[in-house]
C-alpha positions in Angstrom: 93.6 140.7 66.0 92.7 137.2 65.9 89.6 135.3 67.2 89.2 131.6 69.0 85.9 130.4 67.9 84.5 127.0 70.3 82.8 125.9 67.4 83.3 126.3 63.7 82.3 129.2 61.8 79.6 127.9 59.0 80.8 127.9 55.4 77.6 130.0 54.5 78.7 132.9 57.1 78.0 136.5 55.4 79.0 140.0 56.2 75.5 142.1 56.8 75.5 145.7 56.7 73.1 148.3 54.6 70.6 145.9 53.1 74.0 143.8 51.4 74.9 140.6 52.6 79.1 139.6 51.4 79.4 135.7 51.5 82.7 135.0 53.6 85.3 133.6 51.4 87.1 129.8 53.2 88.3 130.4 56.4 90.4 128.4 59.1 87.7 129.2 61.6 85.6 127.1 58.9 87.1 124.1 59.4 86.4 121.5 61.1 88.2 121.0 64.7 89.7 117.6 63.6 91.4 119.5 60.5 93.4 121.6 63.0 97.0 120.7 63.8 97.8 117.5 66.3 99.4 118.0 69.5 102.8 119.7 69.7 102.9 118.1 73.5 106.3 116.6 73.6 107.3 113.8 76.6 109.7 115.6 79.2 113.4 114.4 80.0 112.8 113.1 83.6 110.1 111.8 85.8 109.9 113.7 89.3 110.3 109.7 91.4 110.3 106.2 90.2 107.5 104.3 91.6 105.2 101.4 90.0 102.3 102.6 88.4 99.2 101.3 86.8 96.4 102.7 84.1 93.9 101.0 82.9 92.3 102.1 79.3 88.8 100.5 78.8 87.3 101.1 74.9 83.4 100.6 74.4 81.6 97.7 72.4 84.6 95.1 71.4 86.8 95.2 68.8 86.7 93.5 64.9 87.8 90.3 67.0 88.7 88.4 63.2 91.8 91.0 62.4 92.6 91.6 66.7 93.5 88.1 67.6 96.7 86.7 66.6 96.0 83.4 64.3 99.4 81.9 66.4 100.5 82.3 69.7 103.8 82.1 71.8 106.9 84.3 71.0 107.5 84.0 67.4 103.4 85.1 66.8 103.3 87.0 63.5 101.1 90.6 64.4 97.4 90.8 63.7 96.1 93.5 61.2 95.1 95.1 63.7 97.8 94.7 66.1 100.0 96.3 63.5 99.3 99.5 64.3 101.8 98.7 67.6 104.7 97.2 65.5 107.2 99.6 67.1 106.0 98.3 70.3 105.9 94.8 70.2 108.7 93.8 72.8 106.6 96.4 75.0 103.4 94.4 75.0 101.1 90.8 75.7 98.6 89.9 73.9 96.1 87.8 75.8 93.2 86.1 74.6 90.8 83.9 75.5 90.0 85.2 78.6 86.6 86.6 80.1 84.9 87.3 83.1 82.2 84.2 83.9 80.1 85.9 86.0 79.2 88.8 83.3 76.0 88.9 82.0 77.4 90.2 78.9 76.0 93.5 76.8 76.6 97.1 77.6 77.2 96.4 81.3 81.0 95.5 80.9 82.7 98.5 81.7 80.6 98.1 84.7 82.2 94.5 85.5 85.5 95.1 83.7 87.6 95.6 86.9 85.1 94.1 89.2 84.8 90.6 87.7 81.2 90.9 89.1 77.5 89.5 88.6 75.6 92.0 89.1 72.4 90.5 89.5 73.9 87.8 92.3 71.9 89.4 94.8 68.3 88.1 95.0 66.1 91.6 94.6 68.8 93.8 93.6 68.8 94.6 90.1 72.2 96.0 90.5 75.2 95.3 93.1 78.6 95.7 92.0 82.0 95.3 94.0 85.1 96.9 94.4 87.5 97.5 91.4 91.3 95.9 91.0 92.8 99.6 90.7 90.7 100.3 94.0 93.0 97.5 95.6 95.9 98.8 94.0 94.9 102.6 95.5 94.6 101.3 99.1 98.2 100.4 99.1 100.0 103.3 96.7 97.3 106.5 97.8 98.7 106.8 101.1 101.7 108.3 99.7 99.7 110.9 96.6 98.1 113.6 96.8 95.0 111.5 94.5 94.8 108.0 95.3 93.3 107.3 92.2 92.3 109.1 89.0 89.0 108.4 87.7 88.4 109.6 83.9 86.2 109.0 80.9 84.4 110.9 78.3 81.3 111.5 80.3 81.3 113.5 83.9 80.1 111.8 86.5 79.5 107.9 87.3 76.7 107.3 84.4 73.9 104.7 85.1 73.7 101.0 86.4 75.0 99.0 83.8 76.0 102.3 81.5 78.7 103.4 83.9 80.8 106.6 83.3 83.6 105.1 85.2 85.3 101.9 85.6 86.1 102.6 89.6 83.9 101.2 92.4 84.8 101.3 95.9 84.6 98.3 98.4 81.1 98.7 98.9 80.5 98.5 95.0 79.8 102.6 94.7 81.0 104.1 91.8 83.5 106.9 91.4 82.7 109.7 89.7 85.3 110.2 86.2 86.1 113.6 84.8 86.1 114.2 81.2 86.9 117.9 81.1 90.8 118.4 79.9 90.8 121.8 81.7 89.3 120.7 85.1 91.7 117.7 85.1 94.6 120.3 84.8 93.4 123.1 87.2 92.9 119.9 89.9 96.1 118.2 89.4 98.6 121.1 88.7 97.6 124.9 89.4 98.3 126.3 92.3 95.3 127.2 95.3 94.7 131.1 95.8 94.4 131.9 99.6 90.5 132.2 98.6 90.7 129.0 97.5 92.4 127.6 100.1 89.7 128.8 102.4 86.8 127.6 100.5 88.4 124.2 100.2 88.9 123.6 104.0 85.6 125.1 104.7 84.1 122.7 102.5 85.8 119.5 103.8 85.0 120.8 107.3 81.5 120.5 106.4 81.6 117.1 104.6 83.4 116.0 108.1 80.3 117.4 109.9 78.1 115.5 108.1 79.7 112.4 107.6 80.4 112.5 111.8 76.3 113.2 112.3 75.4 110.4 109.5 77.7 108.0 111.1 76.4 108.7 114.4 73.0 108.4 113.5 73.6 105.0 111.6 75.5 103.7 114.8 72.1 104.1 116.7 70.1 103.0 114.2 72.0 99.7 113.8 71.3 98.4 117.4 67.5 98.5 116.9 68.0 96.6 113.6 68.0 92.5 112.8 70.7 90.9 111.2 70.4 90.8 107.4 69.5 94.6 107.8 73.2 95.4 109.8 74.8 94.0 107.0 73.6 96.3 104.7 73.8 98.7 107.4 77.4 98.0 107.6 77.9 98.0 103.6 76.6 101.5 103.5 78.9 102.5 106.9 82.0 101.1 105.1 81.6 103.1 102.4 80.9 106.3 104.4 84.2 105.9 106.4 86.3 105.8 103.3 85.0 108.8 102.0 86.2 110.0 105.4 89.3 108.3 104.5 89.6 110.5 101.4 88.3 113.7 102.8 91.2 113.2 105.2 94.2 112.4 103.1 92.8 115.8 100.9 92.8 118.0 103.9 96.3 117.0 104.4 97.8 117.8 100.9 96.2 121.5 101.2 99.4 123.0 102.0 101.6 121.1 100.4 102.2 122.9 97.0 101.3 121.2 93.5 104.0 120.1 90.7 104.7 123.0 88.1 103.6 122.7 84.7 102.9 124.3 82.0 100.1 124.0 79.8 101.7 124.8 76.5 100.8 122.8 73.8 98.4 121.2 76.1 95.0 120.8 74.1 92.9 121.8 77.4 89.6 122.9 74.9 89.4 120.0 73.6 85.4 117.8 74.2 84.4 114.8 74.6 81.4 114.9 72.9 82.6 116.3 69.8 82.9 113.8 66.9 85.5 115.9 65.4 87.4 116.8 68.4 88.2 112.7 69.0 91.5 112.6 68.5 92.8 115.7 70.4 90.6 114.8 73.5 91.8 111.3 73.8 95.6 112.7 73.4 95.4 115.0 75.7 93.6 112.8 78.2 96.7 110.7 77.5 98.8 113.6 77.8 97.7 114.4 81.5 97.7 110.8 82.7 101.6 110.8 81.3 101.6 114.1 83.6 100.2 112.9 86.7 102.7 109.8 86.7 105.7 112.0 86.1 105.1 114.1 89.1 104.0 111.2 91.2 100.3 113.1 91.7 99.0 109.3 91.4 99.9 106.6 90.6 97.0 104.6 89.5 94.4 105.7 86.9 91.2 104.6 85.4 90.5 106.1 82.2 86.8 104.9 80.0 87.7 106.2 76.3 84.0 106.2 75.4 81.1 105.0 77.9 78.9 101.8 76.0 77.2 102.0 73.9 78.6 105.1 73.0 82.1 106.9 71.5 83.5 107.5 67.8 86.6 106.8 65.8 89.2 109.0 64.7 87.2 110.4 61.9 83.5 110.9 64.3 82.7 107.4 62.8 80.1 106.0 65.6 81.7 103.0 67.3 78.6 101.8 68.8 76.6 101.5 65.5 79.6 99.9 63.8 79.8 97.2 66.6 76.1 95.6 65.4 77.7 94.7 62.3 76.0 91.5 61.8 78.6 90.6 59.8 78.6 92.7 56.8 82.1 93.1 55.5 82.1 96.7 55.2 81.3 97.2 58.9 83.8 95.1 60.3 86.5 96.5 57.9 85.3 100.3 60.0 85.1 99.3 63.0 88.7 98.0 62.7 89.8 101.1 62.0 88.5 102.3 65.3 90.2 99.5 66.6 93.8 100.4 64.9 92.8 104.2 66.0 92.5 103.5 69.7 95.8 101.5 69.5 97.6 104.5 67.6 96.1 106.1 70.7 97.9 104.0 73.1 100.8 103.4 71.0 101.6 107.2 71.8 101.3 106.8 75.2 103.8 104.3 75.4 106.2 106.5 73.0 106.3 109.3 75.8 106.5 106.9 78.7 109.4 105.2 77.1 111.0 108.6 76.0 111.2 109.5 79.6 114.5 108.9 82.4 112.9 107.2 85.7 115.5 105.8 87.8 117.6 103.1 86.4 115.3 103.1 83.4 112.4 104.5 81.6 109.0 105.4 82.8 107.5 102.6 80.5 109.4 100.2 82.4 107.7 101.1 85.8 104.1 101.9 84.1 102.0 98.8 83.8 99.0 99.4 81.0 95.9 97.2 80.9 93.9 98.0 77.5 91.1 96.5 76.5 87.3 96.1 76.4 84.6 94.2 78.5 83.0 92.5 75.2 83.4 91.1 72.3 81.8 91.8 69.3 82.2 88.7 67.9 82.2 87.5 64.4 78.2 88.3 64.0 78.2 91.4 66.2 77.1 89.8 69.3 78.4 91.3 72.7 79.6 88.4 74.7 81.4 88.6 77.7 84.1 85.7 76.9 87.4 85.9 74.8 87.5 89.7 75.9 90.6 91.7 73.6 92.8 92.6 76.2 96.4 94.2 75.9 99.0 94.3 78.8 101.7 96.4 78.1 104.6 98.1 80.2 106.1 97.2 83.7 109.3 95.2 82.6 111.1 96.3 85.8 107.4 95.2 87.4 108.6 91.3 86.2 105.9 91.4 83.6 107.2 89.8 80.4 106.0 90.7 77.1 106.5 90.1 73.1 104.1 87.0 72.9 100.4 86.2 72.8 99.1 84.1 75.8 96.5 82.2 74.1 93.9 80.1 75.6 91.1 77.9 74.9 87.9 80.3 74.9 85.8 77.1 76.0 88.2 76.5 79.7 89.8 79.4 80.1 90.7 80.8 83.5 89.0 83.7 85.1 89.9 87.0 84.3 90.7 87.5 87.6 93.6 85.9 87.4 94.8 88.6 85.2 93.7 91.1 87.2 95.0 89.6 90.4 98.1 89.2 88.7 98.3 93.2 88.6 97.6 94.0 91.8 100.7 91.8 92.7 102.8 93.2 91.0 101.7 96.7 92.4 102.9 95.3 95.5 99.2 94.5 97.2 99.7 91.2 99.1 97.0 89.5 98.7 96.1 85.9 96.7 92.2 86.9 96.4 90.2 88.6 94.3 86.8 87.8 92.9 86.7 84.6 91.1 90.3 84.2 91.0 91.7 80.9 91.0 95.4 82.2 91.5 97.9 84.3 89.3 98.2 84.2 85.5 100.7 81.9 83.5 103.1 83.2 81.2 102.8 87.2 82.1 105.1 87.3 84.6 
């Protein structure tokens, strides 16, 4: 008989029994988690529907910005040392410096503003007010036709604190969505099937959220006539917000009968935690593994995934990212934290491996499957977080008319809004629009 232990047994583990204690000679249990074998998750042969798709991986506290950018740009750009850890990738991927979002404030709060482009402190006696999200924009047009509009995930549960978010998704009223960092939840959600029981409970519980989003909206409808002006506009900010979770209560009650994809969780790491230093590299994969999932089956088709929240996460080895980014410098730091760095990108580089090893139409799924990768600082060469020349990635969506194998450089001190990247996305998801944020139109070179 064999036993599954969550955590490892200690080394100094003894046998008690009569007054004699028997020291345990090594075991596997004994081992740390991050010893055990990697994934044996293999890409399948097909996708279930070819359809544009976007993701959108967000890592904490910068990068080692002296071996991520590349020293030339254009076509013929010779790979960074860090870079290099996506040489089998090249043609697959853009490197784009230079850019940042102007309206940051810079520090901790970037995954906050990543996707948002946001000031957060641009109204006068708010401390806080975000705005909606690019992959928000992107979910109003694809969601209609999945059973999630969106996916939300990242290593901590929940949406995190103001400025410390858990998630990189806010809705048009600036809320943020709640992530899931739970490997087995995410699974259960997206792909096993609903006893009766559960059926039940679920449409009992969305008839109830109905009830109470009809009595909140009809309260707030009364209230808003005995109001002044500046106070209906927030009125109305908070209303808008309440309708689309409406919206989304709706499109769920719909998709209640209509049966899940099959698959089967084999090799699927589904124990795997987020918090665990030496669980890091199986989380992340599997993470990875379910977001290929979800895109094959066409469950969504627009994802949101936060590695590690700021000021926060490890490397491959439960190395912590966050102290490693204050490196002030020192030599020794810098050459860690770009091992994070060339760890994350191993991360993604795998990703891309199963998207490309996958049949979708007249192509691949890699082809159809735009990535954005990157973080909402810069550690700079003294360890200071600054919200400008942001390392940023864009990989995937060929058939999408993005073009890749270069490095779109620009000049850190004029650079154009990265908005324009972002805008530049939601394009080419098909959203017609020319706005968003502090855009000043799409971005040259990408596409």
């Amino acid at each position: 008989m064999s036993f599954l232990f969550d955590s490892p047994l200690s080394r100094r583990h003894v046998l008690r029994g009569l007054g004699a204690a028997i020291t345990l000679p090594m075991l596997d249990a004994m081992l740390p988690r991050s010893w055990a074998a990697p994934s044996q998750f293999q890409p399948l042969s097909k996708s279930h529907g070819s359809k544009p798709r976007m993701i959108c991986c967000y890592v904490p506290n910068g990068v080692n910005i002296l071996q991520w950018v590349p020293k030339d740009a254009g076509k013929d750009y010779a790979l960074s040392p860090t870079l290099e850890a996506l040489k089998d990738h090249r043609a697959d991927f853009t490197v784009v410096s230079g850019m940042g979002h102007p309206a940051s404030q810079g520090g901790h709060s970037g995954a906050d503003t990543w996707l948002t482009g946001a000031d957060l402190k641009s109204v006068p006696g708010a401390d806080y007010t975000n705005s909606i999200s690019i992959d928000q924009v992107v979910a109003e047009v694809h969601g209609k036709q999945t059973r999630f509009p969106s996916l939300q995930l990242a290593d901590g549960s929940g949406t995190g604190s103001a400025g410390h978010s858990h998630t990189l998704s806010f809705d048009r009223a600036g809320t943020p969505m709640p992530a899931e960092n739970s490997p087995k939840r995410l699974f259960e959600r997206l792909f096993v099937p609903e006893s009766s029981a559960d059926r039940a409970a679920t449409l009992k519980r969305y008839a109830e959220k109905k009830s109470i989003l009809d009595s909140v909206l009809n309260e707030a409808n009364s209230l808003h006539k005995q109001l002044g002006k500046p106070d209906q506009r927030k009125l109305d900010e908070y209303l808008s917000s309440v309708r689309e979770t409406e919206q989304r209560v709706q499109r769920l009650e719909a998709w209640v009968d209509i049966p899940k994809p099959s698959i089967e969780s084999k090799h699927l790491q589904l124990g795997s935690q987020p918090g665990n230093a030496h669980d890091r590299p199986m989380w992340l994969d599997v993470m990875m593994e379910l977001s290929y999932l979800a895109f094959l089956t066409d469950t969504t088709r627009v994802i949101a995934f936060e590695w590690s929240r700021e000021a926060g996460g490890f490397g491959g080895g439960g190395e912590n990212h966050h102290e490693l980014s204050h490196h002030g410098g020192d030599a020794g730091m810098l050459q860690k934290l770009a091992a994070i760095d060339r760890f994350h990108l191993e991360r993604l580089g795998r990703f891309m491996k199963f998207l490309k090893s996958t049949e979708d139409g007249d192509g691949n799924m890699l082809d159809r499957t735009v990535i954005l990768f990157g973080s909402g600082m810069n550690s700079g060469a003294g360890g200071e977080h600054s919200p400008k020349n942001l390392p940023t990635l864009v990989a995937g969506g060929q058939k999408l008319g993005f073009k890749h194998g270069q490095h779109v450089a620009f000049n850190v001190a004029s650079h154009p809004p990265m908005s324009n990247l972002l805008l530049t996305l939601a394009q080419r998801m098909g959203v017609e629009t020319d706005k968003f944020r502090d855009a000043t139109g799409t971005l040259t070179g990408l596409t």
